[in-house]
C-alpha positions as CSV (number, residue, x, y, z in Angstrom):
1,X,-1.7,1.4,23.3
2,X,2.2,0.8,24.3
3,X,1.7,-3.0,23.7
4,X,0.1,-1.8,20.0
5,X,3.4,0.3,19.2
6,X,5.6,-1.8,20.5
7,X,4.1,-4.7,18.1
8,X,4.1,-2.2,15.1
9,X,7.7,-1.1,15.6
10,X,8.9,-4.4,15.4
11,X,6.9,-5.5,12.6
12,X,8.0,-1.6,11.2
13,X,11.2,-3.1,11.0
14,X,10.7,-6.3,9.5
15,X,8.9,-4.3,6.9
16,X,12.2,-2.2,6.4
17,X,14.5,-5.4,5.6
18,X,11.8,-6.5,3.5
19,X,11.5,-3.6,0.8
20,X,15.3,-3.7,0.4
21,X,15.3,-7.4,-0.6
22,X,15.5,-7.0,-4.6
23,X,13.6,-10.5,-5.0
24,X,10.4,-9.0,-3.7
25,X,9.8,-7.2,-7.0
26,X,9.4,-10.5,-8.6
27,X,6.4,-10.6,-7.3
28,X,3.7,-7.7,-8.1
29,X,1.0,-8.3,-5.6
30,X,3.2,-9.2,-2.6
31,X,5.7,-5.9,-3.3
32,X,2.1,-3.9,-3.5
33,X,1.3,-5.5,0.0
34,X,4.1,-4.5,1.4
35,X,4.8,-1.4,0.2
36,X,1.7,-0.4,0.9
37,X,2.0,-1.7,4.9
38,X,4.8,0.3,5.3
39,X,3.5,3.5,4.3
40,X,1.1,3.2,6.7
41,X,3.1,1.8,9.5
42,X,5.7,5.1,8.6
43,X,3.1,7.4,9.5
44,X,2.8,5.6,12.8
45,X,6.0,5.3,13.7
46,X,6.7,8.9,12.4
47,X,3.8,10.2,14.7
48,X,4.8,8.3,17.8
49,X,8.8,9.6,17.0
50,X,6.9,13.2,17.2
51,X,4.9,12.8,20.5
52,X,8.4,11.6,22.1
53,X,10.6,14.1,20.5
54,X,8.4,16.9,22.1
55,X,8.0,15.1,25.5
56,X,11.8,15.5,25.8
57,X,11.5,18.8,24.7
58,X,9.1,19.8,27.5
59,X,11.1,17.9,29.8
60,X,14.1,20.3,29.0
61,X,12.0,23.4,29.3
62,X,10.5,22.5,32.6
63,X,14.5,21.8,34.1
64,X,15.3,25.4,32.6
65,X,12.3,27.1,34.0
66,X,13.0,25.7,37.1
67,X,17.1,27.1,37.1
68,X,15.8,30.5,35.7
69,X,16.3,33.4,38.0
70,X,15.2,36.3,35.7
71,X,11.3,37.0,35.6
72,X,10.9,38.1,32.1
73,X,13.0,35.2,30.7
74,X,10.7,33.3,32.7
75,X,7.9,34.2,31.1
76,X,9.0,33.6,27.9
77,X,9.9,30.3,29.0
78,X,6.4,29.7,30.3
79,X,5.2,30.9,27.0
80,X,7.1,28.2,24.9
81,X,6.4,25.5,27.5
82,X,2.5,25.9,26.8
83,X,3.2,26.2,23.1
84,X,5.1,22.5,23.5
85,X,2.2,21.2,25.2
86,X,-0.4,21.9,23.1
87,X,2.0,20.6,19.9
88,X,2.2,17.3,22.3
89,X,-1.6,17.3,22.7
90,X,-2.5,17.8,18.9
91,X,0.3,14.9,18.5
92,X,-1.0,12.5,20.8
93,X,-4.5,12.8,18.9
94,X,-2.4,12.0,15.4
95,X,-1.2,9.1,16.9
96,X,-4.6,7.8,18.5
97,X,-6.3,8.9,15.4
98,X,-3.5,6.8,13.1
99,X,-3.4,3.8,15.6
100,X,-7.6,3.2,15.0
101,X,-7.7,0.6,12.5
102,X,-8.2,1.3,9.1
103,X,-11.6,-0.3,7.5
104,X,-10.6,-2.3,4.7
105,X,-13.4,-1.3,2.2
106,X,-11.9,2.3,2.3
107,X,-9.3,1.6,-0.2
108,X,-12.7,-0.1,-2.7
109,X,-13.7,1.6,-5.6
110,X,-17.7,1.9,-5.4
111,X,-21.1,1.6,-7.4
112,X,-23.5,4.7,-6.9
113,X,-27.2,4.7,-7.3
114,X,-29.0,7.9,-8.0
115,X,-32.8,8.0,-7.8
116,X,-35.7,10.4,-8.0
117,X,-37.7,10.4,-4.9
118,X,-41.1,12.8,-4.2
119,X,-41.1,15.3,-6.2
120,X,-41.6,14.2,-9.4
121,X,-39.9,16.2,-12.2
122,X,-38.1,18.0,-10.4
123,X,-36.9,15.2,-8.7
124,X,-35.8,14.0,-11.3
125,X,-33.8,17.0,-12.6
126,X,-32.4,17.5,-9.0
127,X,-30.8,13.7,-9.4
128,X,-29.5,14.2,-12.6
129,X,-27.6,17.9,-10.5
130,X,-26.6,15.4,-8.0
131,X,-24.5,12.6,-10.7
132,X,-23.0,16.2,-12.3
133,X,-22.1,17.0,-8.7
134,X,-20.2,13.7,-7.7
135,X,-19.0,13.5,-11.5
136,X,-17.1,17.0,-11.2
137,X,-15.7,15.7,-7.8
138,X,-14.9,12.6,-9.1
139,X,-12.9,14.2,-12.4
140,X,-11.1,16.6,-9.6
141,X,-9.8,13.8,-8.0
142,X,-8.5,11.6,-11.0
143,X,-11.1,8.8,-10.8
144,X,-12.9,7.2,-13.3
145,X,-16.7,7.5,-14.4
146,X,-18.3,5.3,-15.5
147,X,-22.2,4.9,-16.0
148,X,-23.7,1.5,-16.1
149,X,-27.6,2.1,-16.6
150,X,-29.5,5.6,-16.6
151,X,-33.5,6.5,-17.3
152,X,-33.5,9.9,-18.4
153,X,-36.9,11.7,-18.8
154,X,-37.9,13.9,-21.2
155,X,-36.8,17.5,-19.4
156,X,-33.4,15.9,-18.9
157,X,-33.9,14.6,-15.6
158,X,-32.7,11.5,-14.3
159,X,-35.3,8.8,-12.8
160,X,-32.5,7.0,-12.1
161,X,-29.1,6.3,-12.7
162,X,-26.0,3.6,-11.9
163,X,-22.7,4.3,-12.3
164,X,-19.4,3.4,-11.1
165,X,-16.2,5.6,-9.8
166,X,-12.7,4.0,-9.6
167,X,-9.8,5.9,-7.7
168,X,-7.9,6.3,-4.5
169,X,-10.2,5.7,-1.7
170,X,-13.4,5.9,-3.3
171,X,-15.1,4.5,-0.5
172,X,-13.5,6.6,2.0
173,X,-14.3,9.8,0.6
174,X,-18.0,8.9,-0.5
175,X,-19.2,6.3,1.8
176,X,-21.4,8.9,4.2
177,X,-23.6,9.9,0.9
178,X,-25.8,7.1,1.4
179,X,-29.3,8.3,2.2
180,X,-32.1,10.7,1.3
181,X,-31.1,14.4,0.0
182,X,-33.8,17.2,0.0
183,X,-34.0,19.9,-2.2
184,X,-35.9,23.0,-1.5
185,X,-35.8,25.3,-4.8
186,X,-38.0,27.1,-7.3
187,X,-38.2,24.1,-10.0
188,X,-37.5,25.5,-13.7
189,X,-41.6,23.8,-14.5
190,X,-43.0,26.3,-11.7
191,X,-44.3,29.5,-13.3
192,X,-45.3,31.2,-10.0
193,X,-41.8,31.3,-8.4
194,X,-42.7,29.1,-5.5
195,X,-40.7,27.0,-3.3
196,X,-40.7,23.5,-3.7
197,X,-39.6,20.5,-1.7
198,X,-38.5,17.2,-3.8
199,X,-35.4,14.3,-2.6
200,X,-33.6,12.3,-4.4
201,X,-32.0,8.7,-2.9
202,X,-28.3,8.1,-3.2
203,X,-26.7,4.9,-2.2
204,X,-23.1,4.1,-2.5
205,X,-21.9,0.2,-2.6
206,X,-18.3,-0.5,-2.0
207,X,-17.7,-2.5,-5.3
208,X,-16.6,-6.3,-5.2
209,X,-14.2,-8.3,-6.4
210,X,-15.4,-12.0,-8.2
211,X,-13.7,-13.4,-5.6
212,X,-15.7,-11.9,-2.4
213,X,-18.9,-13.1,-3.6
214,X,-20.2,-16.3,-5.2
215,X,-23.0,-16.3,-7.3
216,X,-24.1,-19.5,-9.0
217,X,-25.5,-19.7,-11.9
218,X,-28.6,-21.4,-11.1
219,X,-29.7,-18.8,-8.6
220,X,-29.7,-16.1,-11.4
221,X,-32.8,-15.4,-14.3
222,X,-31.6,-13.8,-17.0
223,X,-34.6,-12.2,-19.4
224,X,-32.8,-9.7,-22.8
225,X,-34.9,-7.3,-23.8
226,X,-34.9,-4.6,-26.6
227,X,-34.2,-1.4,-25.2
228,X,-36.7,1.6,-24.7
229,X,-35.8,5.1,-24.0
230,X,-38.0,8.6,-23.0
231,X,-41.2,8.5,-24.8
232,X,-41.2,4.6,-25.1
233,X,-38.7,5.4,-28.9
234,X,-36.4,2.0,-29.1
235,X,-32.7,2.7,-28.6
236,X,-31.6,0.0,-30.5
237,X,-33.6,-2.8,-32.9
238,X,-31.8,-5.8,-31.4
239,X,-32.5,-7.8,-27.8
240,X,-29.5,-6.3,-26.1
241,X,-31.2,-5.3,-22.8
242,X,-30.7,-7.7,-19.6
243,X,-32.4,-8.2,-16.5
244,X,-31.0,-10.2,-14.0
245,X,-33.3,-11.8,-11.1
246,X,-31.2,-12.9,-8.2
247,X,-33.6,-15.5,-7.3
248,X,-32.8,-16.2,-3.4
249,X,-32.9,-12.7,-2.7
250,X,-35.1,-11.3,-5.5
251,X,-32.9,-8.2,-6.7
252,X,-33.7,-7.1,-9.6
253,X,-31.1,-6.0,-11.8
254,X,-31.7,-4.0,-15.6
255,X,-29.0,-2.7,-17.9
256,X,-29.3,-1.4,-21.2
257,X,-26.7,1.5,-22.2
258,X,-24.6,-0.7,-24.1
259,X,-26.1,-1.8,-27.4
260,X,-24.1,-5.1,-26.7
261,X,-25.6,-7.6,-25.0
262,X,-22.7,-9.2,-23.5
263,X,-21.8,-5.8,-22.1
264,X,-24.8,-5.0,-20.6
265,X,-24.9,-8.8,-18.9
266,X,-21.5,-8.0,-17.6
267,X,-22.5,-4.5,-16.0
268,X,-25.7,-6.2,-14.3
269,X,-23.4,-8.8,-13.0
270,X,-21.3,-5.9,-11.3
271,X,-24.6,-3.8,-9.5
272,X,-25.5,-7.2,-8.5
273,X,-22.1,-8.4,-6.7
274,X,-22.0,-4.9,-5.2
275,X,-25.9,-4.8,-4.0
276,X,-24.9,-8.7,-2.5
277,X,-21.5,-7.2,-1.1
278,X,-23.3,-4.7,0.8
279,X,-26.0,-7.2,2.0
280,X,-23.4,-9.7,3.7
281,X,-22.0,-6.5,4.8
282,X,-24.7,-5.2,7.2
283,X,-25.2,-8.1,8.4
284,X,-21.6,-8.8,9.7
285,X,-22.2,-5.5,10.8
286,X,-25.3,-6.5,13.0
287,X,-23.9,-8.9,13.9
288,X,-20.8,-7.3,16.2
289,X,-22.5,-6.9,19.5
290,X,-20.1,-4.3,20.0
291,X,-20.4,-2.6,17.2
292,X,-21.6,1.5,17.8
293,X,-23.7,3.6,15.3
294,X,-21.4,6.5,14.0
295,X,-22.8,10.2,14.1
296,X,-22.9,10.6,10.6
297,X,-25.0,7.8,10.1
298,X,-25.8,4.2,9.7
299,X,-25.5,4.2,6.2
300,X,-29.7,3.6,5.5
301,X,-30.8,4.6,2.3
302,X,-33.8,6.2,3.9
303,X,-32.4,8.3,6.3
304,X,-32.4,11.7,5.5
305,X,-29.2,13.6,5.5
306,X,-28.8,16.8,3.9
307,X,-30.6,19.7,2.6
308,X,-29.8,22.1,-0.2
309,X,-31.7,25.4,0.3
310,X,-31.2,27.2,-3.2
311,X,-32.9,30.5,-2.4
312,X,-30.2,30.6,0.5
313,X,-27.1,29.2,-1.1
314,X,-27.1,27.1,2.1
315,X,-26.5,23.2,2.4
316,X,-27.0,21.5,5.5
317,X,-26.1,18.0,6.7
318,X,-28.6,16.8,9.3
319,X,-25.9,14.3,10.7
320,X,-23.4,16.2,12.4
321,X,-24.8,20.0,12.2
322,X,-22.9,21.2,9.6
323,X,-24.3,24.3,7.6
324,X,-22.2,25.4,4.5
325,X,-23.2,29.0,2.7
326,X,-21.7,28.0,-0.6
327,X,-24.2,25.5,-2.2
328,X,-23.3,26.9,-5.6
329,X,-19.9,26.1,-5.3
330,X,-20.9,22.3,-4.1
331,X,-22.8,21.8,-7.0
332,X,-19.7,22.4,-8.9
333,X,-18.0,19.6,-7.4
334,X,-16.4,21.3,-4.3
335,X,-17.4,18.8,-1.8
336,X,-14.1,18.4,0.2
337,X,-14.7,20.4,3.0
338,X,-18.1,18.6,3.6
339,X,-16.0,15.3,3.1
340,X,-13.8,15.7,5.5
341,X,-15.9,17.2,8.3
342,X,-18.0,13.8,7.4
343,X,-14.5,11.7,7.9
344,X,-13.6,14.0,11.1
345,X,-17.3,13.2,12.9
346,X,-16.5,8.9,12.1
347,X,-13.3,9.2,13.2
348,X,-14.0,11.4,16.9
349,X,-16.9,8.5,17.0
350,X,-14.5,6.1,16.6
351,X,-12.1,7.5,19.4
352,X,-14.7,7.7,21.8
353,X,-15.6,4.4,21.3
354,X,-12.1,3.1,21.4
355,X,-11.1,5.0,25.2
356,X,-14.3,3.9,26.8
C-alpha cells in the first residue's frame, strides 16, 4: 500500500503542474481526463494527509499521558487518546476503501430492461411500479429518461419495457438491480383480498459507446414492421417497426415507439451494443481466475434478490440481509439507502478480497 501512495503522490503532483498549464484547455477531452484524475487522486492524498495528521496527534497525547502526574487529567487524556484512535481507525478504512480501484463502467450511463415474470397481470402491473420506481429515482438525481421500447397491456401493465438513464454514475448506483424481484400483494384483479406472489426481471446493461463494440453489417437482419399496440389496434399505418437479428449470437432486438423508422433502427442498434457490451463483459469476467463473486450478487438475471411484502410495508434484499420497513416510501423513488448499503456490501467484499 506504501509503494501505491508513494506512486500516486508523485503522479498527484504531476497532475498539479498539469491543470495550471493554460494550453490544456485547448483540448476538451484531455482537460476532462485530467481534471477528472485529479479529483480523485485529491481524495487520496487528502485521506492519507488525515490518517498521518492524527498519527502525530496520538503520538503527542501518548508523550503527555506519559509526563502527566494528576489522575483526573489523566483520564481525560485517556479519554481523547481512544477518541484519536478510533478517528485513525475510521480513517485508515477511507483510505483502503479510496485506494481499491475504481471499476471503470461505474462512471457509464446504462440500458434497463423491465419484464413481467409469473404472475401474469399482475406481473405486469408490478413492472410497470418498478420503471415508476427507478424513474422517480432517476428524476431525483438529475438523469435522463429515456424509453426505447414498451408493451403495455390493457390494465396498464407493462410486459415489458426498455429504457435508458443518463447521469453521474448511473452504473454505480444501479448496477446490483439486476435479477429477479418478488412481489407479494393483494393484486387490484383479486376480489377475495388474497395474497399473491408474481416477479418481475430487471436487468441493467452498462451502455456502450460505437467505439467499444464492432458490429458489422452483414452479421445483422433487419425485418420493419408496422407497429401493433394492446388489443392487436395499429399504432401507426406505415412500416416503421424494426427488428434486428444479431445473427452470430441470435439476439433479437424489436423497437417501435418512434413512428420513425430511422429512430426506431437507431434505438435497436443501442439495446443491441449494450446486450453485446455486457456479453464480452462476463466473459472477461470469467475469465480472471482470480476474480471473487461479490455478496450482493453476480449480477444473473435469474437470481432472485428482493422481496416487496405490501401487506407489511417491508422490502427485503435476499443478498446481504437487509430488511427496510418503508416499502411505500421506495416505491416513491427513495431508494438511496438500499443503494448504498448495496455499494457498502461490494465494497467490504472487495477489501476482504484485497487484504487476503
Amino acid at each position: 500500500m506504501n509503494e501505491r501512495l508513494v506512486s500516486i503522490q508523485e503522479r498527484f503532483k504531476e497532475l498539479d503542474l498539469l491543470v495550471q498549464d493554460p494550453n490544456l484547455a485547448k483540448d476538451p477531452k484531455k482537460y476532462r481526463d485530467v481534471m477528472k484524475e485529479h479529483a480523485q487522486l485529491s481524495e487520496i492524498v487528502e485521506a492519507h494527509r488525515r490518517c498521518e495528521e492524527l498519527e502525530k496527534n496520538i503520538q503527542e497525547t501518548e508523550a503527555l499521558l506519559k509526563e502527566e502526574k494528576d489522575p483526573g487529567m489523566k483520564e481525560l487524556i485517556k479519554e481523547e487518546l481512544r477518541e484519536l484512535e478510533i478517528q485513525l481507525q475510521d480513517a485508515k478504512d477511507r483510505l483502503k476503501f479510496l485506494l481499491i480501484p475504481r471499476d471503470p463502467l461505474d462512471e457509464k450511463n446504462i440500458i434497463m430492461e423491465i419484464r413481467g415474470g409469473a404472475g401474469g397481470d399482475e406481473a405486469a402491473l408490478f413492472a410497470a411500479d418498478l420503471f415508476r420506481m427507478y424513474s422517480r429515482y432517476a428524476e431525483n438525481q438529475g438523469w435522463k429518461i429515456e424509453v426505447m421500447s414498451s408493451n403495455e397491456t390493457e390494465l396498464g401493465g407493462l410486459k415489458e419495457i426498455i429504457f435508458s438513464i443518463a447521469g453521474k454514475n448511473v452504473y454505480e448506483n444501479l448496477r446490483y438491480e439486476s435479477g429477479v424481484h418478488r412481489v407479494q400483494r393483494v393484486p387490484a384483479t383479486e376480489a377475495s383480498g388474497r395474497i399473491h406472489t408474481s416477479t418481475v426481471t430487471v436487468a441493467v446493461l452498462p451502455e456502450a459507446e460505437e467505439t467499444e463494440i464492432e458490429i458489422r453489417p452483414e452479421d445483422l437482419r433487419i425485418d420493419v414492421m408496422r407497429a401493433g399496440g394492446p388489443g392487436g389496434q395499429c399504432v401507426n399505418t406505415t412500416d416503421s417497426a424494426v427488428r434486428i437479428t444479431h445473427l452470430p449470437t441470435g439476439i433479437v432486438v424489436h423497437c417501435q415507439d418512434e413512428k420513425s423508422q430511422i429512430k426506431n433502427k437507431a434505438k435497436a442498434m443501442r439495446i443491441l451494443r449494450a446486450r453485446l457490451f455486457e456479453m464480452e463483459e462476463a466473459k472477461r469476467q470469467a475469465e480472471r481466475a482470480e476474480a471473487r463473486k461479490s455478496q450482493v450478487g453476480t449480477g444473473d438475471r435469474s437470481e432472485r434478490i428482493r422481496t416487496y411484502n405490501f401487506p407489511q410495508n417491508r422490502l427485503t434484499d435476499h443478498r446481504i440481509n437487509l430488511t427496510l420497513y418503508k416499502l411505500d416510501l421506495i416505491m416513491q423513488g427513495d431508494l438511496q439507502e438500499l443503494f448504498d448499503a448495496l455499494k457498502l456490501s461490494a465494497r467490504e467484499e472487495l477489501l476482504k478480497a484485497t487484504a487476503s
